[in-house]
C-alpha positions as CSV (number, residue, x, y, z in Angstrom):
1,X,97.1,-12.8,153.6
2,X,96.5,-8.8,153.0
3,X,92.7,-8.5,154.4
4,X,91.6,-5.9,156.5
5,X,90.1,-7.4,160.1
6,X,88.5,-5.2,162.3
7,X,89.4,-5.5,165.7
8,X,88.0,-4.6,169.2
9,X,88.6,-3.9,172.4
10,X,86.3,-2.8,175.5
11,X,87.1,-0.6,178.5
12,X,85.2,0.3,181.2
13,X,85.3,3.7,183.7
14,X,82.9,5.6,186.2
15,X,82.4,9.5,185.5
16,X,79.7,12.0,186.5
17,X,78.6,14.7,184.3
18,X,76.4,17.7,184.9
19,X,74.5,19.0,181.8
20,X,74.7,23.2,181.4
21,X,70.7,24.6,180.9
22,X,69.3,21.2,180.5
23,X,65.4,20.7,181.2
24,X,65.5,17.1,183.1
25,X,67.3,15.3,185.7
26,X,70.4,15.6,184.2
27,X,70.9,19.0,185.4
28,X,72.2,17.5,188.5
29,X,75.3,16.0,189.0
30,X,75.0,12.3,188.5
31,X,77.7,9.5,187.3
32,X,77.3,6.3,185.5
33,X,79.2,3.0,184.9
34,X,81.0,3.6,181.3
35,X,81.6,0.9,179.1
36,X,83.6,1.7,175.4
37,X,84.4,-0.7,172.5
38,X,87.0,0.6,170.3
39,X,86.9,-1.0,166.8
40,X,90.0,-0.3,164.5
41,X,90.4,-1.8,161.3
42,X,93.8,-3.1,159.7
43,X,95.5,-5.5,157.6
44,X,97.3,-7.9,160.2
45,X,101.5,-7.7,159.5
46,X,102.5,-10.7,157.8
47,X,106.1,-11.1,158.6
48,X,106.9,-14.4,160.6
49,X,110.3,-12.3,161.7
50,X,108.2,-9.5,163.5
51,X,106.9,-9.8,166.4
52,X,103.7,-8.5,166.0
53,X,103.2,-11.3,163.3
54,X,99.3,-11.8,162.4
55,X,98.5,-8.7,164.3
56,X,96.3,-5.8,163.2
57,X,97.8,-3.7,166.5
58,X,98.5,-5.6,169.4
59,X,96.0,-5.3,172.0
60,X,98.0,-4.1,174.5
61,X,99.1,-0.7,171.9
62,X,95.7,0.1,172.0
63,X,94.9,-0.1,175.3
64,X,97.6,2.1,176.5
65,X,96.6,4.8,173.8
66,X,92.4,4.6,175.4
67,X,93.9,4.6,178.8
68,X,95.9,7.8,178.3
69,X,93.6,9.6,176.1
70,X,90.4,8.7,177.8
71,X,90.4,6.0,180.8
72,X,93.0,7.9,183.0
73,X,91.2,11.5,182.3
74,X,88.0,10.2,182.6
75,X,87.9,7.7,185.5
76,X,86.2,8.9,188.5
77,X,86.1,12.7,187.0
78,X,83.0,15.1,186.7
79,X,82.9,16.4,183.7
80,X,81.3,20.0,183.2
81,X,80.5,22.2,180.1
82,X,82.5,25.5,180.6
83,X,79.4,27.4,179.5
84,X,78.7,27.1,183.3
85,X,81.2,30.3,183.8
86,X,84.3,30.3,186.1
87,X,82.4,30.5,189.7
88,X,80.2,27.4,189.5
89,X,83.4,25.1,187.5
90,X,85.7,26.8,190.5
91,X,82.7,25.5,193.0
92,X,82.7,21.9,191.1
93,X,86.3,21.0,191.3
94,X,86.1,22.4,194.8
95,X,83.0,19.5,195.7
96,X,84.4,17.0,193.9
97,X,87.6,17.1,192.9
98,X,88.7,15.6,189.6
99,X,86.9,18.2,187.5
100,X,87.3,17.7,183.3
101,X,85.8,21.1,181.8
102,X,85.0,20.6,178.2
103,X,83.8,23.1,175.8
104,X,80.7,20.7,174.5
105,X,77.4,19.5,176.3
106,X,79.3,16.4,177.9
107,X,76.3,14.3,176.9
108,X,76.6,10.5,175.8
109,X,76.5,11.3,171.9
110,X,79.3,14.4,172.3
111,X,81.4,12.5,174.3
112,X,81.5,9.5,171.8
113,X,82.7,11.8,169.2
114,X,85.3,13.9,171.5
115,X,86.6,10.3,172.4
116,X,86.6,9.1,168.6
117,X,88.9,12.1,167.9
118,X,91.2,11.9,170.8
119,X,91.7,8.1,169.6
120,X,92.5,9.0,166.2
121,X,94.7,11.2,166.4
122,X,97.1,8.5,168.3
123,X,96.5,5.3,166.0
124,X,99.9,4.7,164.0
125,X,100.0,4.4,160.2
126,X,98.1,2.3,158.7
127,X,95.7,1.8,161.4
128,X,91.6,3.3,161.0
129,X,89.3,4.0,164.0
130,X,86.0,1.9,162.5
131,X,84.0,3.2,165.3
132,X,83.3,3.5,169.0
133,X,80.0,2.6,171.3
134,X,79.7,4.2,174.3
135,X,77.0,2.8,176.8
136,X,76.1,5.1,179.4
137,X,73.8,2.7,180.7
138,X,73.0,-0.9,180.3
139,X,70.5,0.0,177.8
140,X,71.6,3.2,176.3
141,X,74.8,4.2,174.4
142,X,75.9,5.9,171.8
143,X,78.0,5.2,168.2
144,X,80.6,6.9,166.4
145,X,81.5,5.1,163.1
146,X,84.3,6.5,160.8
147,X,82.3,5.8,157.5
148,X,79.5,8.2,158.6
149,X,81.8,11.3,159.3
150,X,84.2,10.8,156.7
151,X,82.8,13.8,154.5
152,X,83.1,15.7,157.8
């Protein structure tokens, strides 16, 4: 068989984030329970002498490339936009620790696509990020799908 499945796993991780010269809440540091589904597409290997046999990647690939590239830099981390200058990123990671400085507005929708990136890059041959949803919340996430920003 030579069809493409899509494939997907979920992760889960707790973060806090501050937003830089934001007009609500979320100017204070607050975290949230992170869940992310990672879809990749494929065509399964069909070779009854590899071990990987039906496989589109096997689950445990994948899961080490999220852990490393986000789970394990994430986890338990404030993340802060660098726009907040050296002093007050110098005064975070002094409060709190684990302190990710990212050069975006580390909101729900830029970290999706920072994450979809990251993920990409590691994905061997053959292999296509479909897309990525990132709940924040219970009720709010947001999507990244491949077919949307391939002109990009």
């Amino acid at each position: 068989m030579s069809t493409i499945v899509r494939v997907t796993k979920e992760f889960s991780f707790e973060m806090a984030h501050v937003l830089w010269n934001y007009d609500g809440p979320c100017r204070n540091v607050h975290g949230h329970s992170y869940r992310l589904f990672v879809t990749i597409t494929g065509i399964p290997v069909n070779d009854p002498e590899n071990p990987k046999n039906g496989m589109v990647m096997d689950f445990t690939d994948l899961k080490k490339i999220v852990r490393r590239e986000i789970v394990e830099v994430f986890d338990h981390a404030v993340v802060v936009n660098s726009r907040f200058g050296k002093e007050k990123t110098a005064l975070f990671s002094e409060l709190f620790g684990n302190t990710v400085l990212v050069d975006y507005q580390p909101t729900c929708e830029n970290l999706v696509s920072d994450f979809a990136m990251k993920i990409t890059s590691c994905l061997p041959a053959g292999i296509r990020l479909h897309n990525l949803k990132l709940h924040e919340t219970a009720t709010s996430f947001a999507e990244w799908f491949a077919d949307d920003n391939s002109a990009c």
